[in-house]
Residue frames as qw, qx, qy, qz and C-alpha x, y, z in Angstrom:
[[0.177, 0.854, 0.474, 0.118, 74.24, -18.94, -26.94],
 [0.373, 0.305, -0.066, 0.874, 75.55, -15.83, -27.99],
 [0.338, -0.338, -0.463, 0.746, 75.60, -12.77, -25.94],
 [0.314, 0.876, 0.355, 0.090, 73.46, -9.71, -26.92],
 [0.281, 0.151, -0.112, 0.941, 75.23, -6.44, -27.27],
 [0.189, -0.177, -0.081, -0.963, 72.03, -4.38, -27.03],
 [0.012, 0.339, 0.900, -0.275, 69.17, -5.39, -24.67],
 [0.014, -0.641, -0.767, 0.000, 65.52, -4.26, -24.61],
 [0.268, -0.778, -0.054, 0.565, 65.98, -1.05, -22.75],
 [0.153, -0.680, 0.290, 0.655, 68.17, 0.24, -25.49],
 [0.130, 0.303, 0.716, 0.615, 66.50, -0.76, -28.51],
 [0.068, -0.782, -0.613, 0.087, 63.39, 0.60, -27.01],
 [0.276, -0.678, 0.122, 0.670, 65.83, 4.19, -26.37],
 [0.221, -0.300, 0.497, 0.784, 66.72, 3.90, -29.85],
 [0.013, -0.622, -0.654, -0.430, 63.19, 3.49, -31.52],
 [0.212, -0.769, -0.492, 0.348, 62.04, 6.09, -29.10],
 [0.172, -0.733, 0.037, 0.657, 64.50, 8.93, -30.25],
 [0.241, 0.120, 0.749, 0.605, 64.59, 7.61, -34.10],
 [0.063, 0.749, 0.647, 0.127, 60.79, 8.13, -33.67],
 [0.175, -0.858, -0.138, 0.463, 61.37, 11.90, -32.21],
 [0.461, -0.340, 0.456, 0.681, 64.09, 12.33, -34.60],
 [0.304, 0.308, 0.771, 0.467, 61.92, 11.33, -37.46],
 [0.104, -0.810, -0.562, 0.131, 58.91, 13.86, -36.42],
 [0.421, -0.660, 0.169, 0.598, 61.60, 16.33, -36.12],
 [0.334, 0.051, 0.751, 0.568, 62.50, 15.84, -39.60],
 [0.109, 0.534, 0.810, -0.219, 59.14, 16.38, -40.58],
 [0.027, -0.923, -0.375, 0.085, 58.40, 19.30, -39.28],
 [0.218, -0.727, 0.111, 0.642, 61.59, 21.17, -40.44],
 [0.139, 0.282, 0.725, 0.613, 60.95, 19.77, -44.28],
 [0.068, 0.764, 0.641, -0.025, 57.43, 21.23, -43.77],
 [0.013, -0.923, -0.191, 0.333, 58.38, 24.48, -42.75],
 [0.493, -0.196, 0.607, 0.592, 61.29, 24.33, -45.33],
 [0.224, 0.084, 0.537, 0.809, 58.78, 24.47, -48.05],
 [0.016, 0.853, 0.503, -0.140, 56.65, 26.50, -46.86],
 [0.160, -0.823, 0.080, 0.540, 58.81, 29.30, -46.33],
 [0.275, -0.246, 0.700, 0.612, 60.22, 28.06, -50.11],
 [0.120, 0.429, 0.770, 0.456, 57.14, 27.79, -51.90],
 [0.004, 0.809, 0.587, -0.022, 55.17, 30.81, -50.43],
 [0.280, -0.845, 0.243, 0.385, 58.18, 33.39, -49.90],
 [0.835, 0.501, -0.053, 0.220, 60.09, 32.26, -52.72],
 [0.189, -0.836, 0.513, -0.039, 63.78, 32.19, -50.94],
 [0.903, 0.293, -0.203, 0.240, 66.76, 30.45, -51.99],
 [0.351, -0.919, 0.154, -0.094, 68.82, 30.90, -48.98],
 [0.354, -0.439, 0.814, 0.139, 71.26, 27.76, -49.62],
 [0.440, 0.326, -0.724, -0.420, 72.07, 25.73, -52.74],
 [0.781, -0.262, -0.068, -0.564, 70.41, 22.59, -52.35],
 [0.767, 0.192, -0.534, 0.301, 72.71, 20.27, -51.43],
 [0.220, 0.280, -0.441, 0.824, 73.67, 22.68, -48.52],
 [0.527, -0.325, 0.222, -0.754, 69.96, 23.03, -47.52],
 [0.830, 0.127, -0.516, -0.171, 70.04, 19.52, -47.33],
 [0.423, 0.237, -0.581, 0.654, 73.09, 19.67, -45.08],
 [0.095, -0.189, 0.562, -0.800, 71.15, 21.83, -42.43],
 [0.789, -0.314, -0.009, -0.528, 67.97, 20.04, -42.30],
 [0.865, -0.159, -0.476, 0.007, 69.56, 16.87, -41.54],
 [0.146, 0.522, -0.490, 0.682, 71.92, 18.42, -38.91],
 [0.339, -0.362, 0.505, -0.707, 69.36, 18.84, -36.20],
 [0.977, -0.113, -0.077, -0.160, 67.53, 15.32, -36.38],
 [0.729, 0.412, -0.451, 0.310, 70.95, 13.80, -37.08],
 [0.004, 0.528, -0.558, 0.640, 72.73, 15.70, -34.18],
 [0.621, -0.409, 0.286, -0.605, 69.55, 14.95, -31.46],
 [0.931, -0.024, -0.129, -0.341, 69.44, 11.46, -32.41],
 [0.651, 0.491, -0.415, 0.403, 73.14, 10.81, -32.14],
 [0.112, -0.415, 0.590, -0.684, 73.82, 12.79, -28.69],
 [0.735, -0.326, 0.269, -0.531, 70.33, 11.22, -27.13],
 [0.968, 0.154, -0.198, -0.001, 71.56, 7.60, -27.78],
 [0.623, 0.445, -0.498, 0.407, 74.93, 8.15, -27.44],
 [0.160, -0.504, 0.504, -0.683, 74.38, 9.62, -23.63],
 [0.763, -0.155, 0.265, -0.569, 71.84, 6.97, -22.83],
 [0.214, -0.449, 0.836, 0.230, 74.26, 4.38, -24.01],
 [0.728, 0.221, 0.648, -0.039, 72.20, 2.88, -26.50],
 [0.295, 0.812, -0.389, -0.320, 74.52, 4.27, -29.21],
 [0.758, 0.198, -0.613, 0.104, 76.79, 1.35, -29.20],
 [0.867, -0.312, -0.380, 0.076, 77.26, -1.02, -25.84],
 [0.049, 0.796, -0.480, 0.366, 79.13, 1.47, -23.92],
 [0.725, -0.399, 0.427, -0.365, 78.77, -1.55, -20.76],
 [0.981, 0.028, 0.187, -0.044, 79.39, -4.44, -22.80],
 [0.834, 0.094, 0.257, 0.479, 82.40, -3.56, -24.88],
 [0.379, -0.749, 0.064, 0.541, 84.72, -0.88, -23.88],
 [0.333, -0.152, 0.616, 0.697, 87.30, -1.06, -26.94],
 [0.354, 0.616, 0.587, 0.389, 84.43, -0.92, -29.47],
 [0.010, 0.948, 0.250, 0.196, 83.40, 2.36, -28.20],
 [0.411, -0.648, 0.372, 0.522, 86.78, 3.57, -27.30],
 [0.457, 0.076, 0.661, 0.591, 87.58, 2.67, -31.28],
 [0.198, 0.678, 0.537, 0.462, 84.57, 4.40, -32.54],
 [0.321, -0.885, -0.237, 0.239, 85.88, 7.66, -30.46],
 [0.620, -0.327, 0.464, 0.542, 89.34, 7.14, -31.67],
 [0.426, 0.273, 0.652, 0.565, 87.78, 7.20, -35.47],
 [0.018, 0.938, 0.279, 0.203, 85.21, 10.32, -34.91],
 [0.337, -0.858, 0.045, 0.385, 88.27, 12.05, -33.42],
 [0.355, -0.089, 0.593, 0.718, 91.05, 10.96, -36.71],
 [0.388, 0.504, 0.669, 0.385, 87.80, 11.72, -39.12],
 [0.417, -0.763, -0.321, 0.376, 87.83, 15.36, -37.39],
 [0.570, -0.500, 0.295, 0.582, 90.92, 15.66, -37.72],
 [0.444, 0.235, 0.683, 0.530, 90.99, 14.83, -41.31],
 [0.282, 0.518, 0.500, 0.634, 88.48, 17.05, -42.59],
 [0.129, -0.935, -0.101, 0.313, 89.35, 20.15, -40.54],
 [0.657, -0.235, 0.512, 0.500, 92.82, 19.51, -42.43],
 [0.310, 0.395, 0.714, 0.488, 91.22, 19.11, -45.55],
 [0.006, 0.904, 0.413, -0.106, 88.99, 21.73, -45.19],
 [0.187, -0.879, 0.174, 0.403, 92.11, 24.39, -44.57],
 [0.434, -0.428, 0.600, 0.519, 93.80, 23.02, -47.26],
 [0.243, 0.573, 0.588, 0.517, 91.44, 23.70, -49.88],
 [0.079, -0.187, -0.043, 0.978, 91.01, 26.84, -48.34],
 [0.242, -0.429, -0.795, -0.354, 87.71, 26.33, -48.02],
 [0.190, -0.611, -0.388, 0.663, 86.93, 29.10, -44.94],
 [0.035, 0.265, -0.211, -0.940, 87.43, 31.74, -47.56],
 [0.155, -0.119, -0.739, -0.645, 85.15, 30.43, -49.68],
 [0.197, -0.605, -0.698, -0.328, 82.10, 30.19, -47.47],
 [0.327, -0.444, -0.098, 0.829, 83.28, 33.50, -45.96],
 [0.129, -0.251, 0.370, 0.885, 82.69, 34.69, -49.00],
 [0.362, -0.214, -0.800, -0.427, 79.54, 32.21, -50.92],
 [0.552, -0.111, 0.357, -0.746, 77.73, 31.62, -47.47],
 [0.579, -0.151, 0.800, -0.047, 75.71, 29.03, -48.12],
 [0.743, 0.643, -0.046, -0.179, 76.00, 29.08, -51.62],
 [0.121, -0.702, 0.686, 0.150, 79.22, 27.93, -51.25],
 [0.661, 0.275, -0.696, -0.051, 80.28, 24.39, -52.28],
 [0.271, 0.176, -0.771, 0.549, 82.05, 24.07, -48.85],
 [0.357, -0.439, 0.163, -0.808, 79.12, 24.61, -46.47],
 [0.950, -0.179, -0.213, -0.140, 78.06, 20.94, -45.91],
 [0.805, 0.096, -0.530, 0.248, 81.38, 20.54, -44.64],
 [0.040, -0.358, 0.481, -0.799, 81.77, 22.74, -42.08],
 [0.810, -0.210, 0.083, -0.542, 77.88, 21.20, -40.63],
 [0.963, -0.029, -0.252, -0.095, 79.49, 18.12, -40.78],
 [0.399, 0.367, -0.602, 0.587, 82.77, 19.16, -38.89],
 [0.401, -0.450, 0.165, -0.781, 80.29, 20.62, -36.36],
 [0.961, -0.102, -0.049, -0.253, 78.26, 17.02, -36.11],
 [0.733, 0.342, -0.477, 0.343, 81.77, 15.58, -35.94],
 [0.054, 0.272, -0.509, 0.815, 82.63, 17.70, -32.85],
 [0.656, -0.175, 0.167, -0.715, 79.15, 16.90, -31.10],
 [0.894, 0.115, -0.428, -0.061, 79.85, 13.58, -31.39],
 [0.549, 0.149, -0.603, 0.559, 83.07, 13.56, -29.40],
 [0.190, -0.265, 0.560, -0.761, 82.20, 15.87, -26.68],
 [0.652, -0.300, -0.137, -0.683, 78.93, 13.64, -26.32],
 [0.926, -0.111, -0.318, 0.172, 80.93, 10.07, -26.12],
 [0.163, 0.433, -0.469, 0.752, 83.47, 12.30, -23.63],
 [0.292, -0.316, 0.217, -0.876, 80.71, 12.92, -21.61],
 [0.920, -0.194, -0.212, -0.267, 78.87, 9.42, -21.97],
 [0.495, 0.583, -0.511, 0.392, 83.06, 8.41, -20.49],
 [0.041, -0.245, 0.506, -0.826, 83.17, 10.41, -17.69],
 [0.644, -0.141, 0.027, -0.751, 79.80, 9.55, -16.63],
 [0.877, -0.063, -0.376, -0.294, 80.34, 6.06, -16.81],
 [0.408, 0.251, -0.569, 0.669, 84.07, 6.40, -14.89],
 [0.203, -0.359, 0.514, -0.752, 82.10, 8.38, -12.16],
 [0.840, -0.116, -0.329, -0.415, 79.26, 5.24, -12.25],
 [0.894, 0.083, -0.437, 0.046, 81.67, 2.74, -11.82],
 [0.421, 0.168, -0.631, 0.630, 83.84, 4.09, -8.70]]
C-alpha cells in the first residue's frame, strides 16, 4: 500500500484556511464594489485590481499552510520541499530581472496602478512571502528535530 503524503491533520489545516481564505475573498470583493459602485473610483486598471484582491487571500492561505506544514509534506519528503524553495527562489529571481529589464519601476513610478507593470511587482512581493515563510517553516523544523 502506498504511503500518504498528507494525513488528516493537514487536509483538515488546508480546508480550514482555504475556508478562511475564501470568506476573506468575499469580503474584500464586497467592499471592492461597494466603494466602486457607490463612490465611483477607478483606482487601478482592472487587471491590477484583480492583482490586489487576490494578494491577501492568496498570501494568508499560502504562509498559514506553508508554516503548519500542510503546504506540501515538509516531514515526509525533504527534497520535494527543498525543490519547491529552490524554484520560488529561481522564479524570484527571474522576474525581478525581468522586471528591471523592461524597466518596468519607472513605469509604475510613474502609471501607479494604472500601469501595465503593477501585477508584477504584487506578485514579486507574494514570491518573497513565500520564501521567507518556507525559511521559517526550515528553521523551525531544524530546531524540532535536534
Amino acid at each position: 500500500m502506498k504511503k500518504q503524503i498528507f494525513d488528516e491533520r493537514q487536509i483538515f489545516t488546508q480546508r480550514k484556511y482555504g475556508a478562511n481564505a475564501f470568506f476573506m475573498l468575499l469580503f474584500i470583493m464586497v467592499i471592492n464594489a461597494f466603494f466602486k459602485y457607490f463612490y465611483n473610483c477607478n483606482y487601478a486598471s482592472p487587471i491590477n485590481e484583480f492583482a490586489i484582491i487576490m494578494f491577501i487571500p492568496l498570501t494568508y492561505f499560502s504562509v498559514a499552510t506553508i508554516l503548519t506544514s500542510s503546504y506540501t509534506s515538509f516531514s515526509n519528503n525533504k527534497k520535494l520541499s527543498r525543490a519547491g524553495l529552490f524554484d520560488l527562489l529561481l522564479c524570484f529571481i527571474f522576474c525581478v530581472g525581468y522586471f528591471r529589464y523592461y524597466n518596468g519601476f519607472s513605469e509604475v513610478v510613474q502609471n501607479g496602478m494604472h500601469s501595465d507593470w503593477f501585477a508584477f511587482p504584487v506578485l514579486i512581493i507574494y514570491f518573497f512571502i513565500l520564501i521567507v515563510s518556507h525559511i521559517i517553516r526550515f528553521v523551525k523544523d531544524k530546531k524540532q528535530k535536534d
